[in-house]
C-alpha positions as a Python dict, from the first residue, in 0.01 Angstrom:
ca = {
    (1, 'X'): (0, 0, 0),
    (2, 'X'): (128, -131, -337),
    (3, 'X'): (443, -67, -252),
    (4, 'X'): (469, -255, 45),
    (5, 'X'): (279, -537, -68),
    (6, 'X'): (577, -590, -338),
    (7, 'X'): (820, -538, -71),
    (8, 'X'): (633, -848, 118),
    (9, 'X'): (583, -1060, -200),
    (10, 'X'): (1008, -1029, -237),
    (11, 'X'): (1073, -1071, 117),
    (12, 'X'): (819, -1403, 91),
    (13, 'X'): (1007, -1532, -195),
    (14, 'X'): (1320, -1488, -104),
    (15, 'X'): (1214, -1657, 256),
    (16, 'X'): (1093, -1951, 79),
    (17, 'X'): (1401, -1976, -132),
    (18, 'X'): (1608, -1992, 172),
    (19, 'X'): (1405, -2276, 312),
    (20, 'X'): (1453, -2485, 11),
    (21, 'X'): (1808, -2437, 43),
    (22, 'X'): (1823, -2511, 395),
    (23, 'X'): (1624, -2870, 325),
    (24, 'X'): (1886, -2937, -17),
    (25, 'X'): (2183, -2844, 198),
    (26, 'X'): (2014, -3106, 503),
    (27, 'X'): (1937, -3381, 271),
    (28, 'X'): (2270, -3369, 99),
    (29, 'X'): (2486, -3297, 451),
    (30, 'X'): (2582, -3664, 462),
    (31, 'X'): (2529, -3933, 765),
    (32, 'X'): (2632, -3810, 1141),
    (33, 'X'): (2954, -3976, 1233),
    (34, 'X'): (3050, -4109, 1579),
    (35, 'X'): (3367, -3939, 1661),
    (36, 'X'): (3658, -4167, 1683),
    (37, 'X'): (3802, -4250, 2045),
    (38, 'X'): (3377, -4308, 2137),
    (39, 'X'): (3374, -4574, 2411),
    (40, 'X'): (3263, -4895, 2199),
    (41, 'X'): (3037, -4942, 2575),
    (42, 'X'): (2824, -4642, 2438),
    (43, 'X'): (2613, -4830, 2145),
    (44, 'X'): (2370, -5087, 2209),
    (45, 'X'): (2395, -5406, 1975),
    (46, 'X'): (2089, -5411, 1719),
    (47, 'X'): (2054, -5786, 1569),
    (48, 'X'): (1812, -5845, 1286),
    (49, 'X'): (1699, -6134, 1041),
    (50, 'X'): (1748, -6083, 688),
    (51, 'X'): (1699, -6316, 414),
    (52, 'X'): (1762, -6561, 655),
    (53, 'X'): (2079, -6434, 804),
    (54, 'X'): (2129, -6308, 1147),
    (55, 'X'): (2288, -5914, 1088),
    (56, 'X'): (2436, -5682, 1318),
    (57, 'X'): (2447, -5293, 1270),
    (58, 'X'): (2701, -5081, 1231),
    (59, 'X'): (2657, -4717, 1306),
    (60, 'X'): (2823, -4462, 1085),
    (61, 'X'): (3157, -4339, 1278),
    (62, 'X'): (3524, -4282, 1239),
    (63, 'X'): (3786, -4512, 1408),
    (64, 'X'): (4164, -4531, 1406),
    (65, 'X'): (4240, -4783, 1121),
    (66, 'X'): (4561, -4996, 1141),
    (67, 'X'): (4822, -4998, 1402),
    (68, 'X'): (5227, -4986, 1464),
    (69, 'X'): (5246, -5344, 1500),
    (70, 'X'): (5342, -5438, 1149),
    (71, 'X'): (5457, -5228, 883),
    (72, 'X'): (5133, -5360, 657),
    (73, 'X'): (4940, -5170, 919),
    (74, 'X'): (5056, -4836, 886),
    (75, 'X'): (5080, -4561, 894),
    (76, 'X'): (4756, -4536, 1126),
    (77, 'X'): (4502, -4320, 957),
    (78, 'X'): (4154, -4197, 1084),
    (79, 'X'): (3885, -4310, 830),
    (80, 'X'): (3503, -4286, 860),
    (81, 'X'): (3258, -4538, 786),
    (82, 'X'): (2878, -4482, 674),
    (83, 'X'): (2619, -4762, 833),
    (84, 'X'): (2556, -5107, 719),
    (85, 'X'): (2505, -5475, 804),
    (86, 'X'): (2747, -5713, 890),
    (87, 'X'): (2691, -6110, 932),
    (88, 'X'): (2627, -6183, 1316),
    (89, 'X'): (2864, -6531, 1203),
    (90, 'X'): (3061, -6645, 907),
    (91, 'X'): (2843, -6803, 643),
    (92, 'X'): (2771, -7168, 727),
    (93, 'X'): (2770, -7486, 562),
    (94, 'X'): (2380, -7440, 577),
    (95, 'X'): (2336, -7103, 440),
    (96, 'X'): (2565, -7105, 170),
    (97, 'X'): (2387, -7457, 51),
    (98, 'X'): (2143, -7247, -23),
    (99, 'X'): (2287, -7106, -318),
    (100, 'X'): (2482, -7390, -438),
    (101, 'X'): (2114, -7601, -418),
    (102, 'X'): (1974, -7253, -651),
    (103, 'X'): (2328, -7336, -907),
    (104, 'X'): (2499, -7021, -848),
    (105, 'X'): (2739, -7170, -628),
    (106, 'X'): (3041, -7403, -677),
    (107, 'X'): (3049, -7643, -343),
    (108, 'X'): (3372, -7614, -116),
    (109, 'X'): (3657, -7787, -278),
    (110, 'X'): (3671, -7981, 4),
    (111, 'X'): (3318, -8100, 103),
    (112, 'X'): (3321, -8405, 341),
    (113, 'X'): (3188, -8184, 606),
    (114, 'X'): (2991, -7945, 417),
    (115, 'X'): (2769, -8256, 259),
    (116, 'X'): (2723, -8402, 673),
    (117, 'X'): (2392, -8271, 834),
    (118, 'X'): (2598, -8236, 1136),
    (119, 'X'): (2791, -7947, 1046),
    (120, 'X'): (2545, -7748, 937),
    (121, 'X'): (2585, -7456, 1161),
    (122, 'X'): (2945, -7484, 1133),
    (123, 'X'): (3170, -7240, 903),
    (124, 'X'): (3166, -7314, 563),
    (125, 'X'): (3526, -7345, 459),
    (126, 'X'): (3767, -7477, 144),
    (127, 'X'): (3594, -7166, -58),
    (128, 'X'): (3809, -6923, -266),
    (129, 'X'): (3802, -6550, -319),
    (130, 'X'): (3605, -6607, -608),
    (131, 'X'): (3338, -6851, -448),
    (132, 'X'): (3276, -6603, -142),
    (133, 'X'): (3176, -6295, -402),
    (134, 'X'): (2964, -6532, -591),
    (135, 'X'): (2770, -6618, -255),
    (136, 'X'): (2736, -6217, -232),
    (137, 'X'): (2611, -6138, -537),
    (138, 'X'): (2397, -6422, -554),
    (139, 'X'): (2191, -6319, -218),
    (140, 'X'): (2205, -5979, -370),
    (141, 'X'): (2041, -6084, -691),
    (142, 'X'): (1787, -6306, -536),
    (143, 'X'): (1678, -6078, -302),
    (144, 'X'): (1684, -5744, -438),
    (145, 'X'): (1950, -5631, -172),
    (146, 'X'): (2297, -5485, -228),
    (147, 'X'): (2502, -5762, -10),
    (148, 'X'): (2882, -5739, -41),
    (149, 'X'): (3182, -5935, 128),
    (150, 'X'): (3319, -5653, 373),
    (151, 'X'): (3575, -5369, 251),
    (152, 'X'): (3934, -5380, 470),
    (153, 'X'): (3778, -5092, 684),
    (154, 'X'): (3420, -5190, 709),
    (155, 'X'): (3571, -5532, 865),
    (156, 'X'): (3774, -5370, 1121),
    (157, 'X'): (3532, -5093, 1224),
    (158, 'X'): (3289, -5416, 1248),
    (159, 'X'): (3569, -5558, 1439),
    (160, 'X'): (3695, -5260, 1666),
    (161, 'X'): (3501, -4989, 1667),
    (162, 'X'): (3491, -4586, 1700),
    (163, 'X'): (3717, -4671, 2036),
    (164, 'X'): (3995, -4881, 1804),
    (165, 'X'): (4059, -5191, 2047),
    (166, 'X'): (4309, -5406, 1948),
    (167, 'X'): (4066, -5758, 1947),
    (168, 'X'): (3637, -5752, 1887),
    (169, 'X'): (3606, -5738, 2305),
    (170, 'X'): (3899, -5509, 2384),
    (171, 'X'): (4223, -5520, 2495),
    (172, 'X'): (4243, -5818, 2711),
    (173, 'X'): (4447, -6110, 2539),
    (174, 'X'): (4247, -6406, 2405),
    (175, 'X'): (4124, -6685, 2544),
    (176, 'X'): (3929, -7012, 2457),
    (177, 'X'): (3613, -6809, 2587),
    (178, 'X'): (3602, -6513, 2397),
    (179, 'X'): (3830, -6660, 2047),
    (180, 'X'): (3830, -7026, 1874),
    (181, 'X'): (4213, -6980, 1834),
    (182, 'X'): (4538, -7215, 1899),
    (183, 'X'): (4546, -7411, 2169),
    (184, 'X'): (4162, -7439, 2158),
    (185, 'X'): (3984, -7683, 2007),
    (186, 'X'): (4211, -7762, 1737),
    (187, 'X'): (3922, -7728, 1412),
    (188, 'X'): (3623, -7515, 1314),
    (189, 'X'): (3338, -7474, 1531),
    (190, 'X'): (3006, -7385, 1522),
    (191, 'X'): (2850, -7053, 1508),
    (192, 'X'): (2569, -6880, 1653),
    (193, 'X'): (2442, -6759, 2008),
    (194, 'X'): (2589, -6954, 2275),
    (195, 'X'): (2946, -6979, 2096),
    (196, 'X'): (3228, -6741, 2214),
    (197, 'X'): (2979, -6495, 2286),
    (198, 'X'): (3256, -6312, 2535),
    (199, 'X'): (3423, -6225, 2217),
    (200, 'X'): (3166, -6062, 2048),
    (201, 'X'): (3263, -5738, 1888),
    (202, 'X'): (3132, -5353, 1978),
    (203, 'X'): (2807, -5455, 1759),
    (204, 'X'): (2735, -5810, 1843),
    (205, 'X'): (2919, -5966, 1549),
    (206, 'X'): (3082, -6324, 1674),
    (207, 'X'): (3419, -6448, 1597),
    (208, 'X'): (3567, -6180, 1437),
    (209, 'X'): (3881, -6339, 1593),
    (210, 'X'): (3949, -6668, 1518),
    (211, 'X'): (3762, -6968, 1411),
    (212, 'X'): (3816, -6906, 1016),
    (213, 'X'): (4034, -6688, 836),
    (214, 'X'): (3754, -6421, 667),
    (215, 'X'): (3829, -6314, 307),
    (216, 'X'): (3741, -5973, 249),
    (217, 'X'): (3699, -5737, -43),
    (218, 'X'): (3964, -5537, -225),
    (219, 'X'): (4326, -5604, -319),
    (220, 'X'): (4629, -5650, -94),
    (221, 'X'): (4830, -5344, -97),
    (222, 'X'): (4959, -5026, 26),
    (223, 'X'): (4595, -4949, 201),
    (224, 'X'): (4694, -4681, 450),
    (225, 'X'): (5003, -4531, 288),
    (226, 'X'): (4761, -4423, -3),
    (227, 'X'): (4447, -4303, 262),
    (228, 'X'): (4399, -3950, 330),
    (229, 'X'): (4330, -3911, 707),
    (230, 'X'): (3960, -3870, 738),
    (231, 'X'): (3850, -4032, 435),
    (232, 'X'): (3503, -4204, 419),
    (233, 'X'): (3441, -4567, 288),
    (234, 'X'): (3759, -4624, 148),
    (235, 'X'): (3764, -4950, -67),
    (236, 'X'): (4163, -5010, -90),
    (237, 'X'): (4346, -5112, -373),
    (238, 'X'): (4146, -5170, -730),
    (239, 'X'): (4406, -5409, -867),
    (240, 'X'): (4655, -5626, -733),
    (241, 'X'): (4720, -6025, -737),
    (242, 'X'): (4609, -6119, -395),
    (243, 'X'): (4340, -6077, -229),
    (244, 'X'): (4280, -6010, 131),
    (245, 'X'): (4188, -6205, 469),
    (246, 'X'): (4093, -6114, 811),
    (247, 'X'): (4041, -6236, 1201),
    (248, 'X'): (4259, -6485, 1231),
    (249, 'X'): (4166, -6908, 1195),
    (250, 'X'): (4134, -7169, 1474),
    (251, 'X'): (4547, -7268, 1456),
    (252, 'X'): (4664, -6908, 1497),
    (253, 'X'): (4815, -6718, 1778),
    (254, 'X'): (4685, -6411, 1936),
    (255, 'X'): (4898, -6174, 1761),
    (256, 'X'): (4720, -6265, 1397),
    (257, 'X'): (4372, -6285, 1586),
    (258, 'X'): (4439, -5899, 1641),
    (259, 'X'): (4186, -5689, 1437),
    (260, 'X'): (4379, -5488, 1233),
    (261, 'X'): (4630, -5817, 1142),
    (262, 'X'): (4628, -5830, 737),
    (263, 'X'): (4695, -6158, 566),
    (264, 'X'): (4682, -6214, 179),
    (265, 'X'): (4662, -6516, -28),
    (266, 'X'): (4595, -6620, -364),
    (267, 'X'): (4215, -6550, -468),
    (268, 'X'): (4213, -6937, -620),
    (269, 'X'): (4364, -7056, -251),
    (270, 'X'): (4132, -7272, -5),
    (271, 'X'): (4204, -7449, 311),
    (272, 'X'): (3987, -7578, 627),
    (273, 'X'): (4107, -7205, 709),
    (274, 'X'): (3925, -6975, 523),
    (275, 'X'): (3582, -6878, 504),
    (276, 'X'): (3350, -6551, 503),
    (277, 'X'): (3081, -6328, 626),
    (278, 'X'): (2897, -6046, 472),
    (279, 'X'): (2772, -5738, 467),
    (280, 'X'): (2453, -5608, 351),
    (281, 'X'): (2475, -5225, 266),
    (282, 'X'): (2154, -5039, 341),
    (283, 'X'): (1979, -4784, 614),
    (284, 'X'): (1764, -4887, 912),
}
């Protein structure tokens, strides 16, 4: 009887081992990723408040990043994204007063329309590189969150999705509906539900084409020449001399308002052109 009660006691222990394994190899096995080539039709858009800004999803998933368009666009390389937040709109004149009002915030360098009540829920614009990280890490450090401006790949996945469409609603070319581009209204508009809302992205983010240029994180350079295929959360380039911008602006035609379209620019450079949106990195 001794005997076989040591034979359990081992067998016990080496059962309970293998469950403790089982749960370290589960925690650390990593978000599920939507497979790349996923109808964007298959997720439902999930739009939440925080800190008062309206934030849109993003599952974890791979997608097709870049194109053969350009030559800055490829080679095409399949990259995988884990979840976050991404602004519903570009910052407005009204939210990123907040932080200029708190000091941690230089005002536009151009701010006739930024200082009229009118324009409140309008893009804010005239910001540099520089100005749109401050807003970041200033809603990060006044509310205990880890907000970001948007990698290269986090704003096209935001943009495209697992299914890789060439513009936030699909494949159909632009129009005054869907994208605040050329021919359109001429200027900025304002953001928010009721605006463009035909060209609202696989997650319910608005005017990912057109409207303002959005500067994003990272350096310009050879992005998807260096990517491995399959890699996860790339952040491109840690040095260069230009940063990078995204979607496209209100005077452009529908081949920049694509979503994987890269333009660069001086960090220091502002125009009525270029403005922002976030991300906020967390879980559910």
């Amino acid at each position: 009887m001794a005997a076989i009660a040591d034979r359990y006691r081992v067998w016990s222990g080496l059962l309970a081992l293998l469950l403790i394994a089982v749960a370290l190899l589960t925690a650390c096995g990593g978000p599920e990723f939507i497979p790349a080539g996923t109808p964007n039709v298959n997720w439902r858009p999930d739009l939440r408040g925080f800190d008062g800004l309206p934030m849109v999803y993003v599952p974890a998933g791979c997608f097709m990043l870049g194109s053969r368009t350009e030559p800055e666009e490829s080679p095409i390389r399949r990259v995988c994204l884990t979840e976050f937040w991404i602004g519903q709109t570009e910052v407005t004149n009204a939210q990123y007063a907040d932080c200029v009002q708190a000091g941690a915030c230089l005002a536009p360098l151009d701010s006739a329309r930024f200082n009229d009540p009118a324009y409140a829920d309008y893009p804010v614009v005239a910001v540099t590189w520089m100005q749109a990280d401050m807003y970041a890490r200033w809603l990060s450090q006044t509310y205990e969150r880890d907000y970001r401006l948007p990698t290269e790949a986090q704003w096209e996945y935001a943009a495209r999705g697992t299914e890789g469409a060439v513009y936030p609603w699909g494949d159909a070319l632009p129009d005054c509906e869907r994208a605040n581009l050329e021919g359109c209204a001429g200027e900025p508009l304002p953001v928010g539900p009721g605006q463009r809302e035909r060209g609202a992205s696989w997650v319910g983010a608005l005017d990912m084409a057109g409207n303002v240029w959005e500067w994003v994180d990272g350096w310009y350079g050879e992005f998807y020449i260096l990517l491995e295929d399959g890699a996860v959360d790339p952040p491109g380039p840690g040095e260069g001399t230009l940063r990078v911008l995204r979607g496209g602006a209100w005077d452009t035609g529908p081949d920049r308002a694509r979503a994987s379209y890269r333009s660069r620019h001086d960090p220091g450079f502002w125009n009525d052109r270029r403005g922002f949106r976030v991300i906020l990195v967390a879980g559910r």
